[in-house]
C-alpha positions in Angstrom: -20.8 -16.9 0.5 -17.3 -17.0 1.6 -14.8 -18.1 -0.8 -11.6 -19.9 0.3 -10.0 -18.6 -2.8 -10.1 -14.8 -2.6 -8.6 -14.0 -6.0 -11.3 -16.2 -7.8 -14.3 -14.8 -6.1 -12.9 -10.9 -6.1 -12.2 -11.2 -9.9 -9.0 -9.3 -9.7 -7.3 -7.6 -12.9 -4.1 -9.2 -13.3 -1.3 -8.4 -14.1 -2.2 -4.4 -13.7 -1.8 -2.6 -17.3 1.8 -1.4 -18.0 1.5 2.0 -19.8 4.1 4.2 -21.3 3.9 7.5 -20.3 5.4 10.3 -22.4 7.3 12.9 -20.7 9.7 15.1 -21.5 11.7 15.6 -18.0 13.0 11.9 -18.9 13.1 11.4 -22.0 15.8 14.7 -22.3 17.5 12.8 -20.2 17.5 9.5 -22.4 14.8 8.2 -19.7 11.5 5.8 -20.4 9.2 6.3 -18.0 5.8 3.6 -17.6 3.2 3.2 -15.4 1.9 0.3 -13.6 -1.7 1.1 -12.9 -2.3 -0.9 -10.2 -4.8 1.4 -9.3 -7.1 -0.5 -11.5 -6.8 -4.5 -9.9 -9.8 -4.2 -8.2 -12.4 -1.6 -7.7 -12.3 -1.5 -3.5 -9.6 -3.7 -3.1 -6.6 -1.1 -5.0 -3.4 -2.6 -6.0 -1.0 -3.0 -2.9 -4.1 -3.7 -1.2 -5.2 -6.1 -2.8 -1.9 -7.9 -3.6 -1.6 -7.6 1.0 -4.8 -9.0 1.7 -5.4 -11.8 -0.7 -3.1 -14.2 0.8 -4.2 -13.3 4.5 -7.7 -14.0 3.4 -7.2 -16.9 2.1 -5.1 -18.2 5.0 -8.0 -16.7 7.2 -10.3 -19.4 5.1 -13.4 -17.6 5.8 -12.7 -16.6 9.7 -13.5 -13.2 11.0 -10.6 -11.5 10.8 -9.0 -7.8 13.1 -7.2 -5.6 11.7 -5.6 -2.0 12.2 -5.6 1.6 11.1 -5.7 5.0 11.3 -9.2 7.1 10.9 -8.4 6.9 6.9 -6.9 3.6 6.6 -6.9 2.4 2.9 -6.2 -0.8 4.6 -9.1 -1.1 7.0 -11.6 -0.2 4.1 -10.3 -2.7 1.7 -10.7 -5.4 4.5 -13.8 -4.0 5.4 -15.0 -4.4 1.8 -13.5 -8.1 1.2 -15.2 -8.8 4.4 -18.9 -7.8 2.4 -17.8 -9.1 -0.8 -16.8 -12.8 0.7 -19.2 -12.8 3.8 -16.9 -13.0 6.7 -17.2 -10.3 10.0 -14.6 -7.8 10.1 -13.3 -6.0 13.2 -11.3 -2.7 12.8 -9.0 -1.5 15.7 -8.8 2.5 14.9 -6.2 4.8 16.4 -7.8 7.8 18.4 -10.5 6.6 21.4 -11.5 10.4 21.1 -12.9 9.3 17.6 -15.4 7.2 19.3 -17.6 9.9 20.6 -17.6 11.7 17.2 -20.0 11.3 14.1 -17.7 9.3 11.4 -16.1 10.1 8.8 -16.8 8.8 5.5 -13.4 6.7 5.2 -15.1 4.6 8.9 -18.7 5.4 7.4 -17.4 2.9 4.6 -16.0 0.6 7.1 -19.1 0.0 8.7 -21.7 0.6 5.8 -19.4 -2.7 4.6 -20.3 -4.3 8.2 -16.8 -3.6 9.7 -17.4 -3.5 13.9 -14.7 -0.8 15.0 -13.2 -0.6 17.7 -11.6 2.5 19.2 -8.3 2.6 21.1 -6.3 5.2 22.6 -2.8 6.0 20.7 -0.8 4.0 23.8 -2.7 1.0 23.0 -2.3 1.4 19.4 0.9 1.9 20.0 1.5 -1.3 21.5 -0.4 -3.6 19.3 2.0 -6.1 18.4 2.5 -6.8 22.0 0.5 -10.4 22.7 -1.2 -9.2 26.0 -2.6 -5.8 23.8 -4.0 -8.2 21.3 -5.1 -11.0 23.3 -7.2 -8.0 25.2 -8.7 -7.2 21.6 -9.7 -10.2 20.7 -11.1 -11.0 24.3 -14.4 -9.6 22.5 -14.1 -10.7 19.2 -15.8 -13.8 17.5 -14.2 -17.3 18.6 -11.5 -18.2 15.8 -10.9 -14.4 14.5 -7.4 -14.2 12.7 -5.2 -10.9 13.5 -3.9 -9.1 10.3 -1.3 -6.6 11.1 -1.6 -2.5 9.9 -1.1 -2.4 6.5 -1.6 -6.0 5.6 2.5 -6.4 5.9 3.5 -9.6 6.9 5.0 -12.8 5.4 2.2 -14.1 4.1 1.6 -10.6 2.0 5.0 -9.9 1.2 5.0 -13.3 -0.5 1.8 -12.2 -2.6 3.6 -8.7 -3.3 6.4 -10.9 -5.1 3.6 -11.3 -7.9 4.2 -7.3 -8.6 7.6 -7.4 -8.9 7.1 -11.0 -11.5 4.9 -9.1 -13.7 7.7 -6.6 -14.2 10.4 -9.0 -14.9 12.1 -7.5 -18.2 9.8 -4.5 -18.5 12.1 -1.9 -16.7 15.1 -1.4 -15.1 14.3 0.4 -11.9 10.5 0.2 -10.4 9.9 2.3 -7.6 6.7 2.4 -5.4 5.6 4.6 -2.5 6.2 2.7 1.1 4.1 3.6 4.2 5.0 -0.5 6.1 7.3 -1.8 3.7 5.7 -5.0 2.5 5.1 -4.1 -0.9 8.5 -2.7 -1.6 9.9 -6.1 0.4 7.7 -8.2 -2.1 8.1 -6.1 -5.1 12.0 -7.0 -4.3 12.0 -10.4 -4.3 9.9 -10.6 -7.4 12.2 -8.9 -10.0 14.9 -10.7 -12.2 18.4 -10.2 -11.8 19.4 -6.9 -12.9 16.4 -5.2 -11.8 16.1 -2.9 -8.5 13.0 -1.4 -6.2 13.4 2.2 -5.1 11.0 2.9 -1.9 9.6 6.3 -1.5 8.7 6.2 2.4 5.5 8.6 3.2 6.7 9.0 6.7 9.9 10.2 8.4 11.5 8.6 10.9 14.4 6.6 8.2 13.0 3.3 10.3 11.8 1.3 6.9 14.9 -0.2 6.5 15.1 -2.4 9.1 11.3 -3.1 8.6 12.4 -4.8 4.9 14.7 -6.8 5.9 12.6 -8.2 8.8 9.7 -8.8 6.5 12.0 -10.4 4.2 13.4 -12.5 6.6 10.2 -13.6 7.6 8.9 -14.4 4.7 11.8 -15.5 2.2 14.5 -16.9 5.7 16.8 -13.1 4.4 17.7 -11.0 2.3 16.2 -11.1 -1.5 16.2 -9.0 -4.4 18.0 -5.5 -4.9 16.3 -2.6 -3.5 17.1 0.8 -1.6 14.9 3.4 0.0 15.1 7.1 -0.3 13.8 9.3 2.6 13.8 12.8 1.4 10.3 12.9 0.0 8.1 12.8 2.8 6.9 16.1 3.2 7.1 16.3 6.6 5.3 13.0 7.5 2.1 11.0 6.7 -0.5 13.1 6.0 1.9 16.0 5.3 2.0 17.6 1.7 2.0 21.3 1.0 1.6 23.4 -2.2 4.7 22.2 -4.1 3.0 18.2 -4.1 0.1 20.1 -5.0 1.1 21.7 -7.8 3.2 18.6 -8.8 0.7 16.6 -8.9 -1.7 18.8 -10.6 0.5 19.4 -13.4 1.3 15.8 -13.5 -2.3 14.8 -13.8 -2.4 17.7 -17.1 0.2 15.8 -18.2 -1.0 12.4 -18.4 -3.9 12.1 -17.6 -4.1 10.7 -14.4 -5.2 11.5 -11.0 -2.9 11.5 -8.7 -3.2 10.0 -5.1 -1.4 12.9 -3.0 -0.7 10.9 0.5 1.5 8.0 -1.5 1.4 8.0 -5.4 2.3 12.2 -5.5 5.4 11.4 -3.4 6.6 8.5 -5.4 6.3 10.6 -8.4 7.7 13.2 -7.5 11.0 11.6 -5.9 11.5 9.9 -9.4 11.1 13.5 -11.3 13.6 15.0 -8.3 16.1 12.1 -9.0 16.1 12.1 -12.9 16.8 15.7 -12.5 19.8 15.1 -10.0 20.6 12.1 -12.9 19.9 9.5 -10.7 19.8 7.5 -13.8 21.7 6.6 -16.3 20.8 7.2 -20.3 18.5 4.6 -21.2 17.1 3.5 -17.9 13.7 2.7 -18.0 12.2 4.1 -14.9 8.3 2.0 -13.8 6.7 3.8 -11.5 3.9 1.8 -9.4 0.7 3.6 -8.8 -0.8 2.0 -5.7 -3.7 4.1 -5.2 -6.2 6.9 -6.6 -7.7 9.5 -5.0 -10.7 9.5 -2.9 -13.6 11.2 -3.9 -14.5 11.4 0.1 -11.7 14.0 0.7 -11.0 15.3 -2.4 -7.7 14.5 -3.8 -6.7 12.9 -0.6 -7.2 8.9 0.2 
């Protein structure tokens, strides 16, 4: 039965936990380091994913609803499973037509096991998907009604519902910085901090476009600028997708450390930009440093999701 409340019928856990983490590569340098684990607001809807759909869901009001991503979209899965969880169709646009001939992989297995219908388009077309005629074509098939939700989830509606993060974290720390594949979160996470406060973006990919991509969801969804943030762009390790044995062994050693396992595609990234910059001293003595864990790793590819 579908819900027109999505955060009542998904039982979310909110606010995420806040959780100190002990480690000695701030602290010698006078630094506080937590965790915000929103890895653990919902079990197939995980943090930024969840914070991105809600309000698009709820403005779908039960409607099918298209969306778009890549052959392991965290997004398309999480829609995919809100769409089973509150009984509405789902329609996934994936990247690659050369896909559609193969035998899926468990990330689009998911997607349909949770009654997603995808549909396969070649990298021009995805490409050009914010163009009206591309979608207009897409949804020439689709159920009468269906509401379009951009790649990612990022648009006003979520960036608004991102501003929630960034509210939870009002006098907890002095600098929260979270990994940014579209920008919405970090664009949210923004707006949602007190005076004082600033968001540090990680981007995944190169390409130093992110930028202009915050300011324009901003815009859209707050009429400008809000909230202090910056990005840094020397973390990517050579795109999305890309890591390589030094993010491995950071991330290994960081999950000995703590406890935790470590997302490598995002979360790894994030982390270890803010272990880079402490080291550089980035911060001052007696910053407290949050660092927002948006994802965990998926057991279909390992430590990959």
């Amino acid at each position: 039965m579908t819900s027109l409340d999505p955060a009542a019928a998904l039982e979310p856990r909110l606010p995420s936990p806040l959780r100190p983490a002990d480690d000695d590569r701030f602290a010698r340098r006078g630094l506080r380091l937590l965790l915000k684990r929103d890895d653990l607001v919902h079990p197939d809807l995980v943090g930024n994913k969840w914070r991105k759909l809600a309000p698009n869901l709820a403005a779908a009001a039960g409607r099918p609803v298209l969306t778009f991503g890549g052959a392991y979209s965290n997004h398309l899965r999480a829609t995919a499973a809100a769409g089973r969880l509150l009984g509405f169709p789902t329609i996934g646009v994936v990247r690659g037509d050369e896909l559609a001939g193969r035998p899926l992989n468990p990330s689009l297995e998911r997607c349909a096991a949770d009654g997603m219908r995808l549909l396969f388009v070649d990298r021009a077309t995805y490409r050009a998907k914010g163009d009206p005629e591309v979608v207009a074509r897409l949804l020439r098939d689709a159920p009468r009604g269906t509401v379009v939700v951009p790649e990612g989830g990022s648009n006003a509606a979520a960036v608004r519902g991102c501003a929630e993060l960034g509210r939870e974290l009002r006098g907890r720390a002095d600098v929260v910085a979270v990994a940014c594949g579209t920008g919405g979160t970090l664009a949210g996470l923004a707006a949602g901090l007190a005076p004082g406060q600033r968001a540090l973006g990680v981007p995944v990919l190169k390409g130093g476009f992110l930028g202009g991509e915050v300011r324009a969801l901003q815009t859209a969804a707050f009429g400008g600028p809000v909230g202090e943030w910056s990005l840094d762009d020397r973390f990517h390790f050579g795109g999305y997708g890309r890591t390589g044995p030094a993010l491995e062994a950071f991330a290994e050693d960081f999950a000995a450390r703590h406890g935790l396992a470590v997302e490598r595609l995002y979360v790894a990234k994030m982390l270890y930009a803010l272990v880079a910059l402490a080291e550089e001293g980035a911060f001052a003595p007696g910053t407290t440093v949050a660092a927002v864990v948006t994802g965990r790793p998926d057991p279909d590819r390992g430590w990959r999701t």
